[in-house]
C-alpha positions in Angstrom: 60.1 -120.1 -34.5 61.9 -118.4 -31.7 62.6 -120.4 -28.5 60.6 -117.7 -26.4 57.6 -118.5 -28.5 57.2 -121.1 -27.9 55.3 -121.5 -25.0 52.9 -118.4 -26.0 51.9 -120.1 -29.3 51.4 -123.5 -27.0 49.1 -122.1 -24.3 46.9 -119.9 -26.3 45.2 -121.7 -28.5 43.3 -120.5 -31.7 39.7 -119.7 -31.5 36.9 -118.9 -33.9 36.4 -115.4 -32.2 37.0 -112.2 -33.2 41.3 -111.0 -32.8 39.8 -108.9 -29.8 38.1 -111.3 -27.4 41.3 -113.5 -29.0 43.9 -111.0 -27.6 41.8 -110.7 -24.4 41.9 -114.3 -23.8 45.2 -114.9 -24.3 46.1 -112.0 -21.9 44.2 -113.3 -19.2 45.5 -117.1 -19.6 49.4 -115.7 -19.7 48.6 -113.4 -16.4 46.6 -116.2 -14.8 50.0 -118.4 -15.0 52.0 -115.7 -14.4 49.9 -115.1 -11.1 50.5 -119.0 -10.3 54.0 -119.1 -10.8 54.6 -116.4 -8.6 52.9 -118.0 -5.9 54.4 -121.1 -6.0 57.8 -119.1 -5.9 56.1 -117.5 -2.7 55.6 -120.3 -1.2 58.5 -122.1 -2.5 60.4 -119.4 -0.4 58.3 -119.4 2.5 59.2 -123.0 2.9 63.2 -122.3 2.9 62.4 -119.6 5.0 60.7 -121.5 7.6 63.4 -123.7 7.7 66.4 -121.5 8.0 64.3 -120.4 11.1 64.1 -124.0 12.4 67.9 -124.3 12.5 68.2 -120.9 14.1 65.9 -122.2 17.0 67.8 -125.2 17.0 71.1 -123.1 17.4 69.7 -121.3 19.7 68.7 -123.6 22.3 71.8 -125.4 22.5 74.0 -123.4 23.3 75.6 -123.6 26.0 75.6 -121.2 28.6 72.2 -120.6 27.7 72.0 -116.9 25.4 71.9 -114.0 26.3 68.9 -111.4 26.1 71.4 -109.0 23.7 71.9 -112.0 21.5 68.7 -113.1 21.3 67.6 -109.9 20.5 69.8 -109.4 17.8 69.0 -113.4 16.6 65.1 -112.0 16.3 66.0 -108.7 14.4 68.3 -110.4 11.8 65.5 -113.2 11.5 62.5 -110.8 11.6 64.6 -107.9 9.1 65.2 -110.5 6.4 61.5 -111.6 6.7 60.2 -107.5 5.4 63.1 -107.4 3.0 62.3 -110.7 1.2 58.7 -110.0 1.2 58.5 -106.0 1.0 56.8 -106.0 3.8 53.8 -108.3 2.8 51.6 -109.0 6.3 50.1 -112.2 4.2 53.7 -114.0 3.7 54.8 -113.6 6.5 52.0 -114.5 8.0 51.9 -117.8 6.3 55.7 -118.0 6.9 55.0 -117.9 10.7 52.0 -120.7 10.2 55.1 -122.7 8.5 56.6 -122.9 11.7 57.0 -126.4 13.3 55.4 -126.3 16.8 58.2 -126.8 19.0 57.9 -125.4 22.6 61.7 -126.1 22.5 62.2 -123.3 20.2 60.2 -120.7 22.4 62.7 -119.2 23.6 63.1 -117.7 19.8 60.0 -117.9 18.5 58.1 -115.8 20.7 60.2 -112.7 20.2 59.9 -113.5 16.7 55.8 -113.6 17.0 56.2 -111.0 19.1 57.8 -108.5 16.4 55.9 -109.7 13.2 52.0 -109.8 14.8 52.7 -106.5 16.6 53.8 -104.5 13.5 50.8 -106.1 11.5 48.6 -103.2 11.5 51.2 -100.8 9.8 51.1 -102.5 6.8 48.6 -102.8 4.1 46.3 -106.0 4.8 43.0 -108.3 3.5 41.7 -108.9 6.9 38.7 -108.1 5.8 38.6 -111.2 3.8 37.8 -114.4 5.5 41.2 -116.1 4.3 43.1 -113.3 5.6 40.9 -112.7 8.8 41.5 -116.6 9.3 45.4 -116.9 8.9 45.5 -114.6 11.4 43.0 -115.8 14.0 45.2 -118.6 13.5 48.5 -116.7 13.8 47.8 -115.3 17.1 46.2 -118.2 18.3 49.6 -120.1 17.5 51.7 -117.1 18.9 49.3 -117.6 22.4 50.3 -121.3 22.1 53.9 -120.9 23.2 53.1 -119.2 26.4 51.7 -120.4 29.7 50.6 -117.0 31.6 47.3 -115.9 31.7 48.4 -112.1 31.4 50.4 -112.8 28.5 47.8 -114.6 26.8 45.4 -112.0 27.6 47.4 -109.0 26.1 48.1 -111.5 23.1 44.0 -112.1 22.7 44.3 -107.6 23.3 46.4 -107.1 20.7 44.4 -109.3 18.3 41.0 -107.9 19.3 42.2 -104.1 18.2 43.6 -105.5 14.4 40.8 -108.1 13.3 37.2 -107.0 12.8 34.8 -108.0 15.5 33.8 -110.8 13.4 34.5 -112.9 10.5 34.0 -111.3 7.1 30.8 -112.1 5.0 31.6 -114.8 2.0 33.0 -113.0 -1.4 33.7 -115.9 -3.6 33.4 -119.6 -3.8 37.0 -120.3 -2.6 36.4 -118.7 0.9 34.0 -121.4 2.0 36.7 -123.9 2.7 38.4 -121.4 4.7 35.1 -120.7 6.4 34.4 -124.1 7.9 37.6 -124.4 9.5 36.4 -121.9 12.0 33.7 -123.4 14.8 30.3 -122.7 14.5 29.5 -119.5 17.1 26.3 -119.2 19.7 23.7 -116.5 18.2 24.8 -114.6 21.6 28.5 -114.5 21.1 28.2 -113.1 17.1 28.7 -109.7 17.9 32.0 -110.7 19.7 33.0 -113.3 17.4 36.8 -112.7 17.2 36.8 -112.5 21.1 35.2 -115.8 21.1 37.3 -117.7 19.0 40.3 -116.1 20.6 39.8 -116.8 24.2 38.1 -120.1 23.6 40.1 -123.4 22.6 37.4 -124.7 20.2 39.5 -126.9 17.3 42.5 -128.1 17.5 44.9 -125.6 17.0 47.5 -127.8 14.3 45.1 -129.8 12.9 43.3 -126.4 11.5 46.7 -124.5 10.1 47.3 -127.7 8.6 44.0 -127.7 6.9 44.4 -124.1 6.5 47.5 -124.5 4.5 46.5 -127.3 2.5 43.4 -124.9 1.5 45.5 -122.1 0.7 48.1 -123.9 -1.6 45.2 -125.3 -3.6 43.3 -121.8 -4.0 46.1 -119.8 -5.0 48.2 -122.5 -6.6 46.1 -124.8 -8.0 44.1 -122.7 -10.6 41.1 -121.6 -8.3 41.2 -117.8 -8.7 38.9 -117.3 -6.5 36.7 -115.2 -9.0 33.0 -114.3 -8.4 30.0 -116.9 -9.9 26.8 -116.8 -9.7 26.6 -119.2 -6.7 28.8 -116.4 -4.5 26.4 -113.6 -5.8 23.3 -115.2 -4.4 24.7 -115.9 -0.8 25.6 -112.3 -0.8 21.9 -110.4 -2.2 21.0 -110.1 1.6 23.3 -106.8 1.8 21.2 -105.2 -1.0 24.0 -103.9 -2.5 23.3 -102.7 -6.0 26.8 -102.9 -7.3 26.4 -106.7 -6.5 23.2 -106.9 -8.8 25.1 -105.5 -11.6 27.4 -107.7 -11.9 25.4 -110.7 -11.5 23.5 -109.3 -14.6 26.3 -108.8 -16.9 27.8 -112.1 -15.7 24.1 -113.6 -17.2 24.7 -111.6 -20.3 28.5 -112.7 -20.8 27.1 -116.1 -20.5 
């Protein structure tokens, strides 16, 4: 036995079912891990990431004479260049990367450029806003990116800029692991549905740290932790009001897998 075997033969186990459904099994336990893996490398970067930024801020702010606009410029596009390069441009890392971020108004003075850049350039790249995880680590992004400012008309263009990415409201559930996502947002009057993201943009209804904490913690475990997230037959029923036939099927041949 081979060293690189080794941990093949160990995590698929032998079965009673045919070498098909054997080989299929195995395939999806090796690329569940291999999913998992890479996502703890994500975030293991994200972490190192956010920290690098922390000392930048920190570099930033005290110097002394205060720094100039050219070299704070330059500052935000070294920070903000290395973030696409190390992530190929994913929206949803650096995202998360910004929601890493300690909350220190100290560190505005480079933070907000480097909101600024990132949030503004999020609807040129590919996206899952459409999901409730993605539509709420942004909701949360912006609504930490508004936090650093005091002015009404920057807040307001913030809370513009927002509006025109996110869907008017919050996506409808697809799988058991949204719902944790789902109750971090406030509950919505029946007359403010149709503006939803307006609403929980210009309204301070949780508080702000306590939720991208909870968000985090939610996130880690969903995509770390072994919940994939997949469709059960709990999801499918919270979602037959849309009539969709597609949905049907599958519920069906989930029964008949079963």
């Amino acid at each position: 036995m081979v060293a690189s075997d080794l941990p093949h033969r160990t995590r698929c186990r032998r079965t009673n079912a045919s070498p098909g459904v054997q080989q299929s099994d195995r395939s999806a336990a090796c690329g569940g891990e291999k999913a998992r893996q890479t996502r703890r490398y994500q975030l293991t970067v994200i972490d190192i990431l956010a920290d690098y930024i922390r000392f930048r801020c920190e570099s930033v702010t005290s110097l002394h004479p205060p720094v100039q606009p050219a070299t704070l410029l330059r500052e935000c596009n070294r920070i903000v260049g290395s973030m696409f390069v190390i992530f190929d441009g994913s929206m949803e890392l650096m995202a998360l990367t910004l929601l890493r971020l300690p909350p220190d108004r100290q560190h505005t003075l480079l933070l907000y450029p480097v909101f600024e850049n990132v949030l503004t350039q999020a609807g040129t790249a590919p996206a899952d806003y459409d999901t409730i995880p993605g539509y709420v680590r942004m909701l949360l992004c912006y609504k930490r990116w508004k936090s650093l400012v005091h002015g009404r008309d920057e807040k307001a263009g913030i809370d513009a800029h927002a509006i025109r990415l996110l869907p008017g409201r919050c996506p409808t559930v697809r799988h058991t692991s949204d719902l944790c996502f789902l109750r971090l947002l406030p509950p919505v009057p029946p007359g403010q549905r149709a503006t939803e993201t307006r609403y929980l943009l210009v309204n301070d209804l949780f508080n702000l740290e306590h939720c991208i904490a909870q968000f985090r913690h939610h996130h880690r475990r969903t995509s770390v932790g072994g919940h994939t997230g997949g469709r059960d037959e709990s999801t499918a029923k919270q979602q037959r009001d849309n009539g969709s036939n597609r949905q049907r099927h599958l519920v069906s041949v989930l029964a008949c897998v079963r």
